[in-house]
Each structure stands twice: as structure tokens, then as C-alpha cells.
C-alpha positions in Angstrom: 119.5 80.8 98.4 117.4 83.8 99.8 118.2 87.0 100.3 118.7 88.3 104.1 116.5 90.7 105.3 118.4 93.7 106.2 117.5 95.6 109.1 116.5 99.5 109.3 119.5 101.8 109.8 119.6 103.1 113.3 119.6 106.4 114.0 122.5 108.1 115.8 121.9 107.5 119.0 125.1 108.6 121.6 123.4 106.7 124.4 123.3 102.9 123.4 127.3 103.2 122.9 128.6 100.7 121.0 127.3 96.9 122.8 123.9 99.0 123.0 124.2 99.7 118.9 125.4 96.2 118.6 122.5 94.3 120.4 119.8 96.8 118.8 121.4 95.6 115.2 120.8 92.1 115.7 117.6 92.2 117.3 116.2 94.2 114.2 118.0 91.7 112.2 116.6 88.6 114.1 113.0 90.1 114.0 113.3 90.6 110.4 114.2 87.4 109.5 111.5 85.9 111.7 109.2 88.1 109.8 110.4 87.1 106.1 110.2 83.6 107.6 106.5 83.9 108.9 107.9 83.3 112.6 109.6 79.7 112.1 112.3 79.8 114.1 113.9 76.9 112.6 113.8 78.1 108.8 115.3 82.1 110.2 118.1 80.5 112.3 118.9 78.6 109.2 118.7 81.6 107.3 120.9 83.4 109.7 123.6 80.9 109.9 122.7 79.9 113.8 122.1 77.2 115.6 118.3 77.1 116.8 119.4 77.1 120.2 121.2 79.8 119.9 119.2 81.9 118.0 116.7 81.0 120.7 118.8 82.4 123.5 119.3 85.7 121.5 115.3 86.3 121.3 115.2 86.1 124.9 117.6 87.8 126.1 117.5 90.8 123.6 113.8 90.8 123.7 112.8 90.0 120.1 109.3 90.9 119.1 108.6 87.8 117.1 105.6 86.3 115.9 104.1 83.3 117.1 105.7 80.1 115.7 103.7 78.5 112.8 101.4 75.9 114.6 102.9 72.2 113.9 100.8 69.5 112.0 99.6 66.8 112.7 99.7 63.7 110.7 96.7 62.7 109.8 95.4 59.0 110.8 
């Protein structure tokens, strides 16, 4: 099984508050694991115990910085 990536410590900051500190934790985490993963959402929502869909919802709404999902291929004939 692989390791998880684990995220950068954040730095105090008094202003996110604790939903703020929460949201920034998992979108480091997400974008991590999308990194170790080489952007395949599939393989880092595994990795993360998530259901793609899900995982898909959190990139968007806490505005992961992910790259571009590996292009699919196609059988050849």
C-alpha cells in the first residue's frame, strides 16, 4: 500500500479560524496526492479513501490546483 502524501504544516494563521484551517488542510492534502499520483483523479481518490465523485466536488469547491488529468488511451485497432 502507499504511503500518503502528507501536506505542509500551516502556519498560524488567526484569520482562517478553524473551518478556514480545516479546508486549507485538505486542499494541500488533495493537491498532494494528485501530485504523487501524476494528476489521476481516480488513482488519488483511491488513495485517499474517497469516492471519485466526491473527491471531485472537493477540487472544485476548495479550488485545488491540480494538474491536468493523464490523457486516456486509446486502443489501438
Amino acid at each position: 500500500m502507499a504511503t500518503m502524501p502528507v501536506p505542509a504544516p500551516l502556519s498560524p494563521a488567526p484569520s482562517l479560524g478553524y473551518h478556514g484551517a480545516v479546508s486549507e488542510f485538505k486542499r494541500r492534502l488533495i493537491e498532494a496526492t494528485l501530485h504523487q499520483v501524476s494528476g489521476n483523479r481516480t488513482h488519488a481518490a483511491r488513495a485517499l479513501g474517497l469516492q471519485r465523485t466526491y473527491l471531485l466536488r472537493l477540487i472544485r469547491e476548495l479550488g485545488v490546483v491540480a494538474p491536468p488529468p493523464p490523457a486516456r488511451r486509446r486502443p489501438v485497432a
